[in-house]
BAVEX-979390 format. One line per 4 residues: their letters; for each residue x, y, z of N, C-alpha, C. Coordinates in pm, 1 decimal. Layout:
REM BAVEX-979390
a) X Y Z X Y Z X Y Z  ...
//
This chain:
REM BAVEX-979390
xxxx) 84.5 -118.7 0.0 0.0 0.0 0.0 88.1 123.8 0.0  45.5 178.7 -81.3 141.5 388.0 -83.5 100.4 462.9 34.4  173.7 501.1 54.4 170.2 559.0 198.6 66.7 673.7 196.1  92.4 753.2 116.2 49.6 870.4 85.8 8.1 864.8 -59.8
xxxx) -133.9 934.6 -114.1 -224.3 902.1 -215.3 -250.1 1098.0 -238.7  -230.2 1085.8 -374.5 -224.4 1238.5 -438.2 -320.4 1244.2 -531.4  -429.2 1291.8 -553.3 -528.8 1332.5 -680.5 -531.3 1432.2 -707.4  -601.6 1496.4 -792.7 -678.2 1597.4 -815.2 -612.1 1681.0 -926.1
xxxx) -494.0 1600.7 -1025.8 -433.4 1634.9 -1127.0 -522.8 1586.9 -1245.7  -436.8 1637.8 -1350.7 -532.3 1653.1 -1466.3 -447.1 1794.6 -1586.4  -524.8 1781.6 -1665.0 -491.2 1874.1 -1799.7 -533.0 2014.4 -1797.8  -513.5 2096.2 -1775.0 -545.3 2246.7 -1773.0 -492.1 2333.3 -1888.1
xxxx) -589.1 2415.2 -1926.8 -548.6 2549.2 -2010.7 -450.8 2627.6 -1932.5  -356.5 2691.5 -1980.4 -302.6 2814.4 -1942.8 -375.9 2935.6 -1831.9  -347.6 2938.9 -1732.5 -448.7 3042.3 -1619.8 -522.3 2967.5 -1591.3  -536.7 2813.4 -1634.0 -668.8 2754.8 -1542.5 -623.8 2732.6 -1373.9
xxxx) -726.5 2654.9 -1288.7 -671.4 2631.2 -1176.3 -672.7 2467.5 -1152.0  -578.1 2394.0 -1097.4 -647.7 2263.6 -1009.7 -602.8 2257.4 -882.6  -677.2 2195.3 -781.8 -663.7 2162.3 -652.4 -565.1 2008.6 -639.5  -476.1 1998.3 -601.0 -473.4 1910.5 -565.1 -450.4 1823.4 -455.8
xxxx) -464.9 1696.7 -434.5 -480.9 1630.7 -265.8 -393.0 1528.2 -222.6  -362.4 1562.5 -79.8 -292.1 1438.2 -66.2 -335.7 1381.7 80.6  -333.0 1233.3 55.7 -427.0 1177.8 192.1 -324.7 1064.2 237.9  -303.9 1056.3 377.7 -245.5 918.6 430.8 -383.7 812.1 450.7
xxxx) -368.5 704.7 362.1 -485.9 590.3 421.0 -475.6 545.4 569.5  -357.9 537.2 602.1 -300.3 431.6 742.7 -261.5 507.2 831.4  -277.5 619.6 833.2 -210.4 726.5 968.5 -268.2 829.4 951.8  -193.5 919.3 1085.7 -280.4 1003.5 1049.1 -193.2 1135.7 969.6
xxxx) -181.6 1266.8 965.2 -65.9 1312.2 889.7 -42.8 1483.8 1001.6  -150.2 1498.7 1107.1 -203.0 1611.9 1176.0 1.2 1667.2 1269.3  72.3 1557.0 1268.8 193.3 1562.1 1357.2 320.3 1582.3 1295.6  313.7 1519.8 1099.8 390.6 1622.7 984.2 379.6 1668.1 920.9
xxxx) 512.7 1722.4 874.0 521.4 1819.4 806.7 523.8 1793.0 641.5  412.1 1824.2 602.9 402.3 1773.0 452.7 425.6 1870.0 376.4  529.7 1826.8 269.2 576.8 1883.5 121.3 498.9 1832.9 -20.3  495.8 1939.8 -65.6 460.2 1904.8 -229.4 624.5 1945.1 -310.9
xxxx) 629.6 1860.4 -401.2 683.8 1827.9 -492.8 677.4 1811.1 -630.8  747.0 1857.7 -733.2 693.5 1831.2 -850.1 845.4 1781.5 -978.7  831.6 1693.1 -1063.4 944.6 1643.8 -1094.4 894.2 1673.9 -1296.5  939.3 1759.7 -1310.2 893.5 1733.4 -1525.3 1005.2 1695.3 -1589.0
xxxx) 956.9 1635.9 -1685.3 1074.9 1521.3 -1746.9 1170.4 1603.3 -1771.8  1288.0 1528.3 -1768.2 1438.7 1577.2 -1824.1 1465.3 1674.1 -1693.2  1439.6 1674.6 -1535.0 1447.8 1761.9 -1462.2 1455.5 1689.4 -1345.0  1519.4 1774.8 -1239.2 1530.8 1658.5 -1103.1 1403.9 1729.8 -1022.5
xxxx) 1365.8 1661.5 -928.4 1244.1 1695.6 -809.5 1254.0 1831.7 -754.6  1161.7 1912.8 -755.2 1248.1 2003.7 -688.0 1071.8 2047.7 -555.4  1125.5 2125.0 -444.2 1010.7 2170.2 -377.5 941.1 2255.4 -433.5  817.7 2264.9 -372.9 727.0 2378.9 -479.8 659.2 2453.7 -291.2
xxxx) 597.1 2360.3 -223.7 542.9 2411.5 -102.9 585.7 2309.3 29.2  595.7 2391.4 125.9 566.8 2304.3 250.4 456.0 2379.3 331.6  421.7 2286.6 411.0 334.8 2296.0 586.5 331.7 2274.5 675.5  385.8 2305.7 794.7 436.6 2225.6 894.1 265.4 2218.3 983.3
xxxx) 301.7 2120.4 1099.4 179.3 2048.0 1149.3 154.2 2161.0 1260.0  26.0 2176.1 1304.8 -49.2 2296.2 1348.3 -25.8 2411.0 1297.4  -16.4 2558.7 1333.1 -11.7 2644.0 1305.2 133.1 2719.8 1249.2  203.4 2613.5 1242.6 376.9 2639.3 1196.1 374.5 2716.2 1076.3
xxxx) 496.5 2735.0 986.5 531.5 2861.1 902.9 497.7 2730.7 760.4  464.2 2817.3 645.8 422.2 2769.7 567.4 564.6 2850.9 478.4  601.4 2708.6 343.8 683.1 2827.9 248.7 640.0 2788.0 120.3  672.7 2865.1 34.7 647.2 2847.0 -138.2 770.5 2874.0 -220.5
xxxx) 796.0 2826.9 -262.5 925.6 2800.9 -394.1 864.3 2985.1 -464.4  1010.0 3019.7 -549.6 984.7 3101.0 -567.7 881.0 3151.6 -676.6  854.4 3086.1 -775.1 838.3 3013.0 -915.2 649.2 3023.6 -865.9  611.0 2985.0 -735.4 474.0 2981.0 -717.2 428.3 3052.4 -635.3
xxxx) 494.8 3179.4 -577.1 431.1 3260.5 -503.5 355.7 3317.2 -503.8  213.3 3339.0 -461.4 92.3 3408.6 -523.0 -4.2 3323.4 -643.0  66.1 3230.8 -671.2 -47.5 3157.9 -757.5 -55.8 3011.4 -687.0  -3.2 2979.3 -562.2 -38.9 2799.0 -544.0 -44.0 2833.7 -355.6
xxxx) -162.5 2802.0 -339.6 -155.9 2794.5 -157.2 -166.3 2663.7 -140.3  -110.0 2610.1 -11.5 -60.5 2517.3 63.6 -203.9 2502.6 186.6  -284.2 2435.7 199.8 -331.9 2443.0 296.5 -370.7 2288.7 384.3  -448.5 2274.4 487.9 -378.7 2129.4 513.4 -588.7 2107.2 624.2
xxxx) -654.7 1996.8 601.2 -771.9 2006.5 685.6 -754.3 1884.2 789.8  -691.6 1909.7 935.0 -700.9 1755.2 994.7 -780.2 1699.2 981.1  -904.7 1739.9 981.0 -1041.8 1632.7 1047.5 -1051.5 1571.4 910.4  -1002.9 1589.0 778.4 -1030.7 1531.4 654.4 -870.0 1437.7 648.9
xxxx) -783.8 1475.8 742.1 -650.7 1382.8 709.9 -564.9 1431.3 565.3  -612.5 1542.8 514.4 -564.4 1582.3 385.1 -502.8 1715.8 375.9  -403.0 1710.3 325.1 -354.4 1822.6 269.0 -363.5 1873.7 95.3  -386.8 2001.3 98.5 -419.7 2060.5 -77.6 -303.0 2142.8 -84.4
xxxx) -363.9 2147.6 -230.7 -253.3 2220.3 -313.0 -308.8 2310.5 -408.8  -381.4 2453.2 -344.4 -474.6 2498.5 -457.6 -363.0 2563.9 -569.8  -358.3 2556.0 -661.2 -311.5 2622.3 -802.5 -357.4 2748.5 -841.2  -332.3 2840.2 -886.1 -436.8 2879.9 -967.7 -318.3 2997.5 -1101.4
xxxx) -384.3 3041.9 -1174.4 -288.0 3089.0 -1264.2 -170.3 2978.4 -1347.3  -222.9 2884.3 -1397.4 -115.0 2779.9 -1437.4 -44.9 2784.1 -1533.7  72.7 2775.6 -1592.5 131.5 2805.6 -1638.4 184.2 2675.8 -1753.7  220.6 2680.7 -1842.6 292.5 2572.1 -1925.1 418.3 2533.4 -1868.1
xxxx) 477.5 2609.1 -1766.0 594.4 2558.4 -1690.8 586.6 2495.0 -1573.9  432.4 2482.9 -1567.5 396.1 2432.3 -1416.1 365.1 2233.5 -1450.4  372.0 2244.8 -1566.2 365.2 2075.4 -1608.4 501.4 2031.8 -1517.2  426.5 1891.4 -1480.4 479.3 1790.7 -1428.8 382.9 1715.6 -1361.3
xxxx) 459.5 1579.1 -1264.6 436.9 1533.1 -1183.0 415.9 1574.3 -1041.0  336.2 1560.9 -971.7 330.4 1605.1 -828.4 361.4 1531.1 -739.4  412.3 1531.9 -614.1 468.2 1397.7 -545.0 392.8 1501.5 -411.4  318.0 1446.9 -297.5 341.2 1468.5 -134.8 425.6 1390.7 -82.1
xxxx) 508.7 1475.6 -1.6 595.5 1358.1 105.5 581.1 1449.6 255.5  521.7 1332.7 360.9 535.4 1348.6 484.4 636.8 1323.8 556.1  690.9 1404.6 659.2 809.0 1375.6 730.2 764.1 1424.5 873.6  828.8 1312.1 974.0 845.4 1344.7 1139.0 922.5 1276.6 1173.5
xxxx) 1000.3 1293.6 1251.1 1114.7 1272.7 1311.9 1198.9 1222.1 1232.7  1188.8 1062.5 1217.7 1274.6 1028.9 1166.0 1251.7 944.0 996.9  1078.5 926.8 1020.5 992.4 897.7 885.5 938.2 926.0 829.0  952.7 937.8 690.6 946.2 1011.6 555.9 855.7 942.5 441.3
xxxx) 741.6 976.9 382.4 681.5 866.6 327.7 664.8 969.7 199.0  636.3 920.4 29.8 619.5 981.4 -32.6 465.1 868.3 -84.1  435.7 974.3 -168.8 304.3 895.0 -284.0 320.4 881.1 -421.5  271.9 850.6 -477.0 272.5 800.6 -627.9 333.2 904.9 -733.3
xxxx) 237.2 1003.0 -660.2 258.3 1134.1 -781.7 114.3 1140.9 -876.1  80.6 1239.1 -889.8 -41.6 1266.0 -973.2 25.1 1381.0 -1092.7  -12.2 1387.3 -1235.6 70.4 1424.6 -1375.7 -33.4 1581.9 -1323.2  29.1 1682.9 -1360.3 -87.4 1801.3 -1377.3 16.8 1834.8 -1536.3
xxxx) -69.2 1887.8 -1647.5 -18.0 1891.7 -1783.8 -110.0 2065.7 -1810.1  -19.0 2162.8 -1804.8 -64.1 2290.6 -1827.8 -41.8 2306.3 -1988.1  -164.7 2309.2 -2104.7 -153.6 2318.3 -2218.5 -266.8 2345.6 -2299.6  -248.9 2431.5 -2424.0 -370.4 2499.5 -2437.9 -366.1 2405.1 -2571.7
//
């Protein structure tokens, strides 16, 4: 089983928006600190957002400031990734990875493809 499960990707126009999600099935996620990630071919992984668990400091890569919020709902176990303003450079893969203390779990990755 993947630790961590990412949806809500998909094909977008240029300036469209998508949300996307990431859920632990088997735990809970309220105690880390979850990253989004995004990897487009011919390119290494790089961060796009983090969130740390309760009310901690949130950051954004520079590349998405003002167009992608980070937000996180315990009682749903999920963390999002709203988009908005998308860009043809914003194609790729999306990865969440949770981290606490000393364990680190990533998910599948969901494709988001910005193209008109």
């Amino acid at each position: 089983q993947v630790p961590l499960v990412e949806s809500g990707g998909g094909l977008v126009q240029p300036g469209g928006s998508l949300r996307l999600s990431c859920t632990a099935p088997g735990f809970t996620l309220d105690y880390y600190l979850i990253g989004w990630f995004r990897q487009a071919p011919g390119k290494e992984r790089e961060g796009v957002s983090c969130i740390s668990s309760g009310d901690g400091p949130i950051y954004y890569a520079d590349g998405v400031k003002g167009r992608f919020t980070i937000s996180r709902d315990n009682a749903k176990n999920t963390v999002y990734l709203q988009m908005n303003s998308l860009k043809p450079e914003d194609t790729a893969v999306y990865y969440c990875k949770a981290v606490y203390q000393w364990s680190a779990y990533w998910g599948q990755g969901t494709q988001v493809t910005v193209s008109s």
